[in-house]
mmCIF file of the N, C-alpha and C atoms, coordinates in Angstrom:
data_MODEL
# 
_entry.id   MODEL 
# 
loop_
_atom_site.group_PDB 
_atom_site.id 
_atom_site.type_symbol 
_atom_site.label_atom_id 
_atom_site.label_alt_id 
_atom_site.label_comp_id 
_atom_site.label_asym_id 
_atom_site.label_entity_id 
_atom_site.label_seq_id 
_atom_site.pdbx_PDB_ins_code 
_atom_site.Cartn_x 
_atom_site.Cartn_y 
_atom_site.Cartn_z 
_atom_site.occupancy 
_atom_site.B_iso_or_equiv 
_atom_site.pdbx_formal_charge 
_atom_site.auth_seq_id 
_atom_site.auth_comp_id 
_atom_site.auth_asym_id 
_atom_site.auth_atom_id 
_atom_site.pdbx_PDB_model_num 
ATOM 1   N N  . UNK A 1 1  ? -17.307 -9.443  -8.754 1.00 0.00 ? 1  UNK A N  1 
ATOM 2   C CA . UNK A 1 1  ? -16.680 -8.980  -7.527 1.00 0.00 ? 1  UNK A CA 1 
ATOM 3   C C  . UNK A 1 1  ? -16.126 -7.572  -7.755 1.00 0.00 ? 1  UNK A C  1 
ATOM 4   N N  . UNK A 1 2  ? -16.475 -7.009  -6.781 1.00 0.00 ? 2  UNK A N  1 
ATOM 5   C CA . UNK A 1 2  ? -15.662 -5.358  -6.703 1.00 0.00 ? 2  UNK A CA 1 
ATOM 6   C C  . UNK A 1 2  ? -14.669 -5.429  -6.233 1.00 0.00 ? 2  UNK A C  1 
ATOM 7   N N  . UNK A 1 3  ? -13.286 -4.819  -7.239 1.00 0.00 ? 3  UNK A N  1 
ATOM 8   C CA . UNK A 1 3  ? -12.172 -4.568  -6.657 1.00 0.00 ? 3  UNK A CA 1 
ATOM 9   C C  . UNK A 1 3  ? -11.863 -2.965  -6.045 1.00 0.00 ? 3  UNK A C  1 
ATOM 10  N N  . UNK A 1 4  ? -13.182 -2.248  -6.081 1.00 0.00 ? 4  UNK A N  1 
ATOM 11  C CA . UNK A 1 4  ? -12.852 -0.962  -6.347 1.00 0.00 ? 4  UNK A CA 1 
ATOM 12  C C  . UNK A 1 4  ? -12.061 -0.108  -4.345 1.00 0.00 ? 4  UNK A C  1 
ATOM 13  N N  . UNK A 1 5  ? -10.954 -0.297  -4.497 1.00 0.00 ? 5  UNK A N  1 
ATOM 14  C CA . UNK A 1 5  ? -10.006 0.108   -3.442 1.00 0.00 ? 5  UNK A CA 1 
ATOM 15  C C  . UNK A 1 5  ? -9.776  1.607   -3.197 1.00 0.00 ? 5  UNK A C  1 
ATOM 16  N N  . UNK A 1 6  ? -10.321 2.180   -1.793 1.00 0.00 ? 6  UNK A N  1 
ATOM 17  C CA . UNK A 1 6  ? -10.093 3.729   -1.801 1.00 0.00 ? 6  UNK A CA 1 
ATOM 18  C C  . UNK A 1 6  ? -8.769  3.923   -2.006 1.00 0.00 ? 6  UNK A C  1 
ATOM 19  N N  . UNK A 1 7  ? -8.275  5.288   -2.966 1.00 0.00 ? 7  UNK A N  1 
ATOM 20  C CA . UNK A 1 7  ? -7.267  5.805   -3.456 1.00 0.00 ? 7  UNK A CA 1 
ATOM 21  C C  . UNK A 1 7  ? -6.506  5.977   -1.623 1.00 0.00 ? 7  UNK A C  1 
ATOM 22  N N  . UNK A 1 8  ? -6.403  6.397   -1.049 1.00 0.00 ? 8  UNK A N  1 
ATOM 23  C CA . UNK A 1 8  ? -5.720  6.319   0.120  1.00 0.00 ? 8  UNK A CA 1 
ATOM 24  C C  . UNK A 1 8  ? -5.205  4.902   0.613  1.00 0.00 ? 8  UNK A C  1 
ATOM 25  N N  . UNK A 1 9  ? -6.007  3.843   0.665  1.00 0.00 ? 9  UNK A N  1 
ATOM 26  C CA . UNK A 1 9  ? -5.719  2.328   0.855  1.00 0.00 ? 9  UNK A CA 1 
ATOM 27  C C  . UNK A 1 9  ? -4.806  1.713   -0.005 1.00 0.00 ? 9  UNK A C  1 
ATOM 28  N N  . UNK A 1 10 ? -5.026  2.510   -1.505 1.00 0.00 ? 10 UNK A N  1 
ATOM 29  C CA . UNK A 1 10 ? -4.059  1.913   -2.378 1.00 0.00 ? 10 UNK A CA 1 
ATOM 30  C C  . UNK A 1 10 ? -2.720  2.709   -2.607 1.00 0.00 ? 10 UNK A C  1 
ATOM 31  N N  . UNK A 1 11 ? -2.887  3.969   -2.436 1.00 0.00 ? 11 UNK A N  1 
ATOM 32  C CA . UNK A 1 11 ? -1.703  4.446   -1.856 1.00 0.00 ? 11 UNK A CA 1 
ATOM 33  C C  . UNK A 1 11 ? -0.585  3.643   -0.859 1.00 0.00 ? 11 UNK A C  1 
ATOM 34  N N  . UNK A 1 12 ? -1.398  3.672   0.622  1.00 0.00 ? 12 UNK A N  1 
ATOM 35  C CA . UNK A 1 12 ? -0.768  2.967   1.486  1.00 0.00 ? 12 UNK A CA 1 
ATOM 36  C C  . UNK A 1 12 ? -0.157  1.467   0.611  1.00 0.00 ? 12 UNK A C  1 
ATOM 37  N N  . UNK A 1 13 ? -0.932  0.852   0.336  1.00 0.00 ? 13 UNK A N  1 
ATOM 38  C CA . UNK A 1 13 ? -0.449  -0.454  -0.152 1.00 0.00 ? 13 UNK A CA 1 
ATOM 39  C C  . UNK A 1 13 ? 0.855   -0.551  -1.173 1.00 0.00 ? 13 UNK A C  1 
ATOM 40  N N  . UNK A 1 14 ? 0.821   0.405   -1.800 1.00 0.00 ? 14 UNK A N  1 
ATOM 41  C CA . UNK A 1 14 ? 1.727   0.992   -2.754 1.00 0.00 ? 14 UNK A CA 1 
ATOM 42  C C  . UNK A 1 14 ? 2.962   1.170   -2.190 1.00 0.00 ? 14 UNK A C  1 
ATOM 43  N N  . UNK A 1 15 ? 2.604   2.228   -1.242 1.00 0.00 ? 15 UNK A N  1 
ATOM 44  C CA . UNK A 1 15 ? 4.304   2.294   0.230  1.00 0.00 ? 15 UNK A CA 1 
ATOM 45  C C  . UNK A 1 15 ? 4.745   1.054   0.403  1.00 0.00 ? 15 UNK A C  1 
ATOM 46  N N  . UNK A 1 16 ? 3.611   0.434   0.748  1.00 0.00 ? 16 UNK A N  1 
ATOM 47  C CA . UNK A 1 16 ? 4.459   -0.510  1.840  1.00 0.00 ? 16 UNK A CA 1 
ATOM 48  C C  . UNK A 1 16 ? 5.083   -1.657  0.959  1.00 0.00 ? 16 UNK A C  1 
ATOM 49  N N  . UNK A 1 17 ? 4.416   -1.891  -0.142 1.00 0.00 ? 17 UNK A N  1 
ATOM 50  C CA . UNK A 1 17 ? 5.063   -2.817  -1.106 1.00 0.00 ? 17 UNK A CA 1 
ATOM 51  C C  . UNK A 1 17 ? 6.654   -2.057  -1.668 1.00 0.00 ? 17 UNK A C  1 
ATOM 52  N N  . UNK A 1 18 ? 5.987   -0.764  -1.583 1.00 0.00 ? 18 UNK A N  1 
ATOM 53  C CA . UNK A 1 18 ? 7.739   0.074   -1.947 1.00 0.00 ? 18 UNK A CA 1 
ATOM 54  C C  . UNK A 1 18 ? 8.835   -0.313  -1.072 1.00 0.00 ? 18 UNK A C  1 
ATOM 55  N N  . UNK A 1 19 ? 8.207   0.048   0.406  1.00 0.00 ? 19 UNK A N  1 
ATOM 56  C CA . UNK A 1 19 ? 9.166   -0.229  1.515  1.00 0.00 ? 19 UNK A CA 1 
ATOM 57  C C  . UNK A 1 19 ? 9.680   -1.874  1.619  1.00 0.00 ? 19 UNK A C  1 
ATOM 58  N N  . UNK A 1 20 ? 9.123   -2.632  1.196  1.00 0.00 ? 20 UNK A N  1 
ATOM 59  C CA . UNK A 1 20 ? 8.967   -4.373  1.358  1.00 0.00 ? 20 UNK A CA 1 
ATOM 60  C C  . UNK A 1 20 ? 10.317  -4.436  0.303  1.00 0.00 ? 20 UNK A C  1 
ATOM 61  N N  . UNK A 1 21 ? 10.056  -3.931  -0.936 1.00 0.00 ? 21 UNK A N  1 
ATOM 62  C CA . UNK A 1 21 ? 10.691  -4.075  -1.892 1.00 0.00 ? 21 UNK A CA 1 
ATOM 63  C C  . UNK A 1 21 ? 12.167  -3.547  -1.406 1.00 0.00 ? 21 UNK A C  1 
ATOM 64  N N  . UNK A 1 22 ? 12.425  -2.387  -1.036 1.00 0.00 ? 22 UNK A N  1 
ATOM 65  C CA . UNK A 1 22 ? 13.595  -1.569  -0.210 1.00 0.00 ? 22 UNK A CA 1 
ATOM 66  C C  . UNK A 1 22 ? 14.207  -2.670  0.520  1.00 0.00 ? 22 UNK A C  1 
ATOM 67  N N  . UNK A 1 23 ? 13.558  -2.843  1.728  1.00 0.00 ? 23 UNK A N  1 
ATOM 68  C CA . UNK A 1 23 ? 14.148  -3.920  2.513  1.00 0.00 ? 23 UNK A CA 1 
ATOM 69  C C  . UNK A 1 23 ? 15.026  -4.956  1.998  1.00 0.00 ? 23 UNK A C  1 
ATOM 70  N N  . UNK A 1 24 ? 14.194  -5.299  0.408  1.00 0.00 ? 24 UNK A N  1 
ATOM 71  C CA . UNK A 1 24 ? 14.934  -7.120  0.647  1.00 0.00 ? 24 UNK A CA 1 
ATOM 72  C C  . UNK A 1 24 ? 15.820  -6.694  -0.033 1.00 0.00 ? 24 UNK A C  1 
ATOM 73  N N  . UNK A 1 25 ? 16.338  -5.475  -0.946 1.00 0.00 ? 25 UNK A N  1 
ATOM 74  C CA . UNK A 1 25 ? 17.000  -4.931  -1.779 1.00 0.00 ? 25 UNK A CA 1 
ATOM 75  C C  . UNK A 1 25 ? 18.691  -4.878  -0.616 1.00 0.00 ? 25 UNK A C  1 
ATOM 76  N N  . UNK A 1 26 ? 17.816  -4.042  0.678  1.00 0.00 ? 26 UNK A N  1 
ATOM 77  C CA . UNK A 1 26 ? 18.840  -3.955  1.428  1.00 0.00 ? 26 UNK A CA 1 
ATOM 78  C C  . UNK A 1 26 ? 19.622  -5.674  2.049  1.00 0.00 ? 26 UNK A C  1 
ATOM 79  N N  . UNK A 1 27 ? 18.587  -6.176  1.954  1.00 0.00 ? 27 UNK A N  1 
ATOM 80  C CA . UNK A 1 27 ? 19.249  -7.433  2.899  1.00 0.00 ? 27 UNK A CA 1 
ATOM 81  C C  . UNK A 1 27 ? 19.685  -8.276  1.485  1.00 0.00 ? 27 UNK A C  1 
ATOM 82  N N  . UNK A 1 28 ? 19.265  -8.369  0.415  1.00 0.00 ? 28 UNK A N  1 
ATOM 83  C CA . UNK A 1 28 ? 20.361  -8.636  -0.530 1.00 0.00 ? 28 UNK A CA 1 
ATOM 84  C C  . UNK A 1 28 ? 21.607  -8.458  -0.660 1.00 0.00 ? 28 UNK A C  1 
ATOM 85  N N  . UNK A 1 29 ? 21.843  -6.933  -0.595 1.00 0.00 ? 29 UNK A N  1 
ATOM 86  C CA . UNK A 1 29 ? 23.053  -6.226  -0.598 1.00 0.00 ? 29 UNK A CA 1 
ATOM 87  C C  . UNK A 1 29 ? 23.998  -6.910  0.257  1.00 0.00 ? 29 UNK A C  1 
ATOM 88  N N  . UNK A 1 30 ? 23.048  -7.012  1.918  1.00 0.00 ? 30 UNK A N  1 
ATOM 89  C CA . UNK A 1 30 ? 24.190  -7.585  2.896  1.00 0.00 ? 30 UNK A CA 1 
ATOM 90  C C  . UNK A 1 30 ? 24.982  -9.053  2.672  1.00 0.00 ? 30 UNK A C  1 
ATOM 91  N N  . UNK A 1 31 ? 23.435  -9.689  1.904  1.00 0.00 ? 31 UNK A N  1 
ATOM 92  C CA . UNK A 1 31 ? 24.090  -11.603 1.843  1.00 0.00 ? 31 UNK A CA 1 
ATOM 93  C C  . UNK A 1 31 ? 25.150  -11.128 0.585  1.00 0.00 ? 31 UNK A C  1 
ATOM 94  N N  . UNK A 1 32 ? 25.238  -10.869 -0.270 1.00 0.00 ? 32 UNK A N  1 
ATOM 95  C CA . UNK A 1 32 ? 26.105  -10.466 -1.596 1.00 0.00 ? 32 UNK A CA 1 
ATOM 96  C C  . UNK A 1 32 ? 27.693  -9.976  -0.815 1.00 0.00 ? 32 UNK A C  1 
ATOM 97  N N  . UNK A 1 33 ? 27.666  -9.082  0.201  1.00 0.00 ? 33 UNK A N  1 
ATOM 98  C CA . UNK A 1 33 ? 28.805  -9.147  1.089  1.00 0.00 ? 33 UNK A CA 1 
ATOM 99  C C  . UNK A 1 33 ? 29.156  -9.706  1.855  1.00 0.00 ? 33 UNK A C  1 
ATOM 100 N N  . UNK A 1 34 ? 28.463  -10.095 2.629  1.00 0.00 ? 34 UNK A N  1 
ATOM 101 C CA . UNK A 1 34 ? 28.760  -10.935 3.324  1.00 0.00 ? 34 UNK A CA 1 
ATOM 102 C C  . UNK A 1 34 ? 29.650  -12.763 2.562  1.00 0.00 ? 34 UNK A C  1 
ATOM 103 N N  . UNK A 1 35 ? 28.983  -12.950 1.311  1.00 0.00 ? 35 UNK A N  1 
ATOM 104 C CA . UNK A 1 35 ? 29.480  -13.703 0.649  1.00 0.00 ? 35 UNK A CA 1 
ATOM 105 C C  . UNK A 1 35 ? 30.905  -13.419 0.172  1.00 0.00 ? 35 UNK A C  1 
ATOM 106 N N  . UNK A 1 36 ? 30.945  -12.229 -0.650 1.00 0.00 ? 36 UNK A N  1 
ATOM 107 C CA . UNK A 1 36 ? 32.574  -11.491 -0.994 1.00 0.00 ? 36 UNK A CA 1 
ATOM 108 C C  . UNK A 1 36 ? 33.209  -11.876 -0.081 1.00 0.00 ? 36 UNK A C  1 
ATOM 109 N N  . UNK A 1 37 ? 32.672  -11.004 1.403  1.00 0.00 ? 37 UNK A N  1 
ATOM 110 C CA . UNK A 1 37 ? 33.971  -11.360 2.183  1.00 0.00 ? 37 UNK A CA 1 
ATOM 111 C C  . UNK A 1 37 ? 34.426  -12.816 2.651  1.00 0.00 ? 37 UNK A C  1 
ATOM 112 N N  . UNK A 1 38 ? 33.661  -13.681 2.716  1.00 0.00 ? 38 UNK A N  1 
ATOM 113 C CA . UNK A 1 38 ? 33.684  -14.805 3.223  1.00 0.00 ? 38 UNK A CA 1 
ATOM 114 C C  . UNK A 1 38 ? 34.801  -15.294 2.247  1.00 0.00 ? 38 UNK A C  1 
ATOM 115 N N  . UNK A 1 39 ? 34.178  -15.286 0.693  1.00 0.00 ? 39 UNK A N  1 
ATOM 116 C CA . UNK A 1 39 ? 35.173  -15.525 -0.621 1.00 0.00 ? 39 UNK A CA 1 
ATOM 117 C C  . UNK A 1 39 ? 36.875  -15.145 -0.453 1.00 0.00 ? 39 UNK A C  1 
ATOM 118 N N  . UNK A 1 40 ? 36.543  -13.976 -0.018 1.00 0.00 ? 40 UNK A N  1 
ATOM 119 C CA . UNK A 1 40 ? 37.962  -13.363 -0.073 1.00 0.00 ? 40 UNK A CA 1 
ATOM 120 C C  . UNK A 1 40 ? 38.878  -14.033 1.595  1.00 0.00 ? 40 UNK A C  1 
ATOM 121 N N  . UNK A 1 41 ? 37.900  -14.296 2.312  1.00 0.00 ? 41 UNK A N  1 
ATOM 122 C CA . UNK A 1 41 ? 38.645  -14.454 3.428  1.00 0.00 ? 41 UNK A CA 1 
ATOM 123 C C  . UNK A 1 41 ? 39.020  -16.360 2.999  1.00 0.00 ? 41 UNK A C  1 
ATOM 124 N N  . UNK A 1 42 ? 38.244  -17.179 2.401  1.00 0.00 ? 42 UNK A N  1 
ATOM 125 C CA . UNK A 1 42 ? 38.143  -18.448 1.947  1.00 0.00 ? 42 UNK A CA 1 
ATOM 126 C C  . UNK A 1 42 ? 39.896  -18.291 1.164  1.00 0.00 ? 42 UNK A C  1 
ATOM 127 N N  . UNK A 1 43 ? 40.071  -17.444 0.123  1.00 0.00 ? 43 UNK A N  1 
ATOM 128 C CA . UNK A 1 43 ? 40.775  -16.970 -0.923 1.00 0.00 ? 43 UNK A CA 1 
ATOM 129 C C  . UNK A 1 43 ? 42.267  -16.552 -0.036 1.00 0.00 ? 43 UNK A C  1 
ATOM 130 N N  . UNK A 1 44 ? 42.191  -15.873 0.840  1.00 0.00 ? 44 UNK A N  1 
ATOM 131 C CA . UNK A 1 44 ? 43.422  -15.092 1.415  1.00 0.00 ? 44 UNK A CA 1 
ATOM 132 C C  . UNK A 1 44 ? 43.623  -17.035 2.422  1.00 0.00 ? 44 UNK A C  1 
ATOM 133 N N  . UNK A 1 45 ? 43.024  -17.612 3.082  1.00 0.00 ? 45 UNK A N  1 
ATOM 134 C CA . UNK A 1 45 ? 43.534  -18.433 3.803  1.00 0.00 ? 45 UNK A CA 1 
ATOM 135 C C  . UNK A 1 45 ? 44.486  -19.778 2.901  1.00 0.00 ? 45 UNK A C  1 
ATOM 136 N N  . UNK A 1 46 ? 43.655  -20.036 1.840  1.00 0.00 ? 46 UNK A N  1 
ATOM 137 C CA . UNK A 1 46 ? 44.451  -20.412 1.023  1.00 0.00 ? 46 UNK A CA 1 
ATOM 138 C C  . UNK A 1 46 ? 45.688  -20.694 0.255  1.00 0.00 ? 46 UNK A C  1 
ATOM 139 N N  . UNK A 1 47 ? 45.511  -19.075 -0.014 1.00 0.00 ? 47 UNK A N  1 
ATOM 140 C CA . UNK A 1 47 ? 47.168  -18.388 -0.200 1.00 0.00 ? 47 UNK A CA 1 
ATOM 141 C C  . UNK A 1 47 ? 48.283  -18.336 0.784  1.00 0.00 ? 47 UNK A C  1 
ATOM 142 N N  . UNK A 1 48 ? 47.678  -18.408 1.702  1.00 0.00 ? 48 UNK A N  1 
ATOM 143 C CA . UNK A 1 48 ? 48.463  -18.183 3.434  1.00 0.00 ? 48 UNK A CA 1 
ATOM 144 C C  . UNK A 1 48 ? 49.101  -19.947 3.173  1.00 0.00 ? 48 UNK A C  1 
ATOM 145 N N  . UNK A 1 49 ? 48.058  -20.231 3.515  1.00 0.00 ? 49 UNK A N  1 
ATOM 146 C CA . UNK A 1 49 ? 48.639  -22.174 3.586  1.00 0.00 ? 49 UNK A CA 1 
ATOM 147 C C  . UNK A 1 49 ? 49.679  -22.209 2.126  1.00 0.00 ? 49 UNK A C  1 
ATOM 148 N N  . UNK A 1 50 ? 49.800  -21.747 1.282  1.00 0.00 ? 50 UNK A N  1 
ATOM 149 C CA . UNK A 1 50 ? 50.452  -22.116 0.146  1.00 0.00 ? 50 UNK A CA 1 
ATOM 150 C C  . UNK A 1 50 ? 51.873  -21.928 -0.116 1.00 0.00 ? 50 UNK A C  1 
ATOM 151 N N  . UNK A 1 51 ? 51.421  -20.561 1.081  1.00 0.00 ? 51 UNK A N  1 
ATOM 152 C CA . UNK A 1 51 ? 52.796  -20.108 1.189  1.00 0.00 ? 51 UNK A CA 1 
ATOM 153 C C  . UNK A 1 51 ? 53.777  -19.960 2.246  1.00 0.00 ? 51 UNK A C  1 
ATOM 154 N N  . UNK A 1 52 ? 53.213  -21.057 3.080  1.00 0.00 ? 52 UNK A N  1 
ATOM 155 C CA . UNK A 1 52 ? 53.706  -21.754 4.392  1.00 0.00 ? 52 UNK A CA 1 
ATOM 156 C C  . UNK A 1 52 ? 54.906  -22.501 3.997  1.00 0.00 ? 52 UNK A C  1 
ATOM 157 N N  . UNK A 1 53 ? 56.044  -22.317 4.817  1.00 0.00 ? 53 UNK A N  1 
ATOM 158 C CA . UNK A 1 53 ? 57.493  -23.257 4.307  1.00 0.00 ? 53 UNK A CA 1 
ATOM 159 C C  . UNK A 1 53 ? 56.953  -24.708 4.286  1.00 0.00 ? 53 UNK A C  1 
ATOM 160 N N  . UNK A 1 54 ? 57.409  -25.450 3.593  1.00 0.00 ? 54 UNK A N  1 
ATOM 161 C CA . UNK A 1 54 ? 56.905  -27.242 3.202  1.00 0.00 ? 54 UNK A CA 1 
ATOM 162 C C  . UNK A 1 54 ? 55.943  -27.357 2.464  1.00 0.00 ? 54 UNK A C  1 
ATOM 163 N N  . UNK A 1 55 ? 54.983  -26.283 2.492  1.00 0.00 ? 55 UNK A N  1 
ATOM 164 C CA . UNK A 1 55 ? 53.794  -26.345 1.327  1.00 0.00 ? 55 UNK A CA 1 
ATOM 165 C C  . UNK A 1 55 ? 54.173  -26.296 -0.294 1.00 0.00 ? 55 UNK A C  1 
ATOM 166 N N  . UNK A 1 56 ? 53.514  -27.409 -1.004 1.00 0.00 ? 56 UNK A N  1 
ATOM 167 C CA . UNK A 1 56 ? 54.048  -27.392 -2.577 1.00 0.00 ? 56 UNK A CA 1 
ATOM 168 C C  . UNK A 1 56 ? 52.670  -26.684 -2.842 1.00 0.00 ? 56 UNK A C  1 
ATOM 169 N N  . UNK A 1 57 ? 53.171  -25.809 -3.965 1.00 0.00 ? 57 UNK A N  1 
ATOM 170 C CA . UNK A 1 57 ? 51.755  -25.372 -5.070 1.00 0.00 ? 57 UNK A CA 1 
ATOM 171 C C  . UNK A 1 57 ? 50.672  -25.991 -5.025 1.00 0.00 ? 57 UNK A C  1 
# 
């Protein structure tokens, strides 16, 4: 079987796997914050209840 791919086609293919790769990089980034904040907001409500009058440690 011939794999032999015009240099322009494999170019393109090259981008777009670049760009594919970019993307999930970016939407990684967002779930990774989106998690922090959730953490921190999980974390601050916590502390809030703890330190509500009648609340023990």
């Amino acid at each position: 079987m011939d794999y032999n791919i015009p240099q322009t086609a494999a170019s393109a293919i090259v981008r777009n796997a670049e760009s594919n790769n970019s993307n999930l990089g970016g939407q990684a980034k967002r779930v990774q914050d989106r998690l922090r904040q959730e953490a921190n907001d999980t974390g601050n409500a916590s502390i809030r209840r703890k330190n509500e009058p009648g609340n023990k440690p």
